[in-house]
C-alpha positions as CSV (number, residue, x, y, z in Angstrom):
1,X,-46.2,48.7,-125.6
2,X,-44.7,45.5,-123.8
3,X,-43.7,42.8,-125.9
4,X,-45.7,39.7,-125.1
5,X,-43.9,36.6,-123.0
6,X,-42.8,34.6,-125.9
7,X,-41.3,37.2,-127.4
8,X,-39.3,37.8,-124.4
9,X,-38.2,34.1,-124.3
10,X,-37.2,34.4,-127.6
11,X,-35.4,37.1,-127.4
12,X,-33.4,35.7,-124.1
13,X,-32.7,32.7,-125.8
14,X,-30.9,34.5,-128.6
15,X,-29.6,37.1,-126.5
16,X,-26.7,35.1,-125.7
17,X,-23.1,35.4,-127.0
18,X,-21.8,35.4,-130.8
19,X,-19.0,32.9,-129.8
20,X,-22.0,30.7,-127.8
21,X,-24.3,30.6,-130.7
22,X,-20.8,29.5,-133.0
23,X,-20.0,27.1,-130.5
24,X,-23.4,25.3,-130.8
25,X,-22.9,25.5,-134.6
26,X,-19.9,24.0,-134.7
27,X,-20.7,20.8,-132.2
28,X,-23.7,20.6,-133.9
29,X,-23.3,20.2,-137.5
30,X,-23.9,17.3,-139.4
31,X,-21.7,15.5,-141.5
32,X,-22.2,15.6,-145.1
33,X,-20.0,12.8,-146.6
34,X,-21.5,13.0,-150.3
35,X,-21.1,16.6,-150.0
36,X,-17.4,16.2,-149.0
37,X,-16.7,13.5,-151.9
38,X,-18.2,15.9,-154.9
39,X,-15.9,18.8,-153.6
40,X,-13.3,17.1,-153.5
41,X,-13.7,15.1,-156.5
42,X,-13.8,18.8,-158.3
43,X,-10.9,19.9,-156.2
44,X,-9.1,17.5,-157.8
45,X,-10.3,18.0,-161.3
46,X,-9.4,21.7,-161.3
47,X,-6.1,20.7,-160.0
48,X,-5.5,18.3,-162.9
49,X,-6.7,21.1,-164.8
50,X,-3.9,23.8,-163.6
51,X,-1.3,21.1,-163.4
52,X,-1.9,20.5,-167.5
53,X,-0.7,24.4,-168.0
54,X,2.4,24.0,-166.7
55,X,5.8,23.4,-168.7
56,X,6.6,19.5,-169.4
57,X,2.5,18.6,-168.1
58,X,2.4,16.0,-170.7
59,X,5.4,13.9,-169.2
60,X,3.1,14.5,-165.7
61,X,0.7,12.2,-163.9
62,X,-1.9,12.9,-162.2
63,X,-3.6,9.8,-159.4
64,X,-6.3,10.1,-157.2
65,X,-7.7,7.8,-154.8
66,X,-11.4,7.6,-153.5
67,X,-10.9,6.6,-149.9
68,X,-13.6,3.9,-148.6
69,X,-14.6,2.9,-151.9
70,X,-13.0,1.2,-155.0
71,X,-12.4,3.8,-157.3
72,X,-9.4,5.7,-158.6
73,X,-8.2,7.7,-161.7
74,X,-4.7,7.7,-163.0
75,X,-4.0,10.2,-166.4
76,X,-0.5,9.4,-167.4
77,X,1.3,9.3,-170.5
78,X,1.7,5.5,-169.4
79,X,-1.6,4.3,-169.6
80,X,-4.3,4.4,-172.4
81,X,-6.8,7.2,-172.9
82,X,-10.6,6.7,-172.1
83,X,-9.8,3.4,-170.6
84,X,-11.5,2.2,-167.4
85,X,-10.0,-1.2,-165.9
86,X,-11.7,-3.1,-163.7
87,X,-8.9,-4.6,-162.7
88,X,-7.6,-5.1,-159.0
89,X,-4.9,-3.1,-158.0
90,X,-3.4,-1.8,-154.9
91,X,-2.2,1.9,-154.0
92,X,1.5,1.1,-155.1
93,X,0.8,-0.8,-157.6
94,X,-1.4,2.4,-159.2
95,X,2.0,4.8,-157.7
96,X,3.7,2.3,-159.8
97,X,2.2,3.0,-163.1
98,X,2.0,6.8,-162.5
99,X,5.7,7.0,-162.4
């Protein structure tokens, strides 16, 4: 039995390369900027996390800096626990206290 025409067309238009198809992926995709932020607001939390198992972590800090907006968190034996400033402060001024 013949297949009918669409399924012709549809199978020409993906019988093309693996690498064309990954191209098109790749030019194609959309940005997910919330996405981004949340893995790397936990790829920095597990890295806090392995950081406080090494030798002498409690003499450590530990700063990082949401670029584009007006946050950041600072853990250092410097600066109080559970507090949240709403201070303004610059990048070295935060590099500052972390040292």
């Amino acid at each position: 039995m013949r297949p009918s025409c669409s399924r012709t067309r549809n199978w020409m238009l993906t019988g093309r390369s693996m690498n064309e198809a990954l191209m098109e992926a790749r030019t194609s995709a959309v940005l997910d900027a919330e996405g981004a932020l949340v893995d790397a607001d936990m790829g920095a939390y597990y890295t806090w996390l392995n950081l406080t198992r090494l030798t002498g972590a409690d003499q450590g800090s530990f700063l990082v800096w949401f670029e584009g907006r007006t946050q950041a968190l600072l853990i250092s034996p410097k600066t109080a626990r559970g507090v949240e400033s709403q201070d303004k402060v610059d990048l070295n001024q935060l590099i500052d206290l972390a040292r």
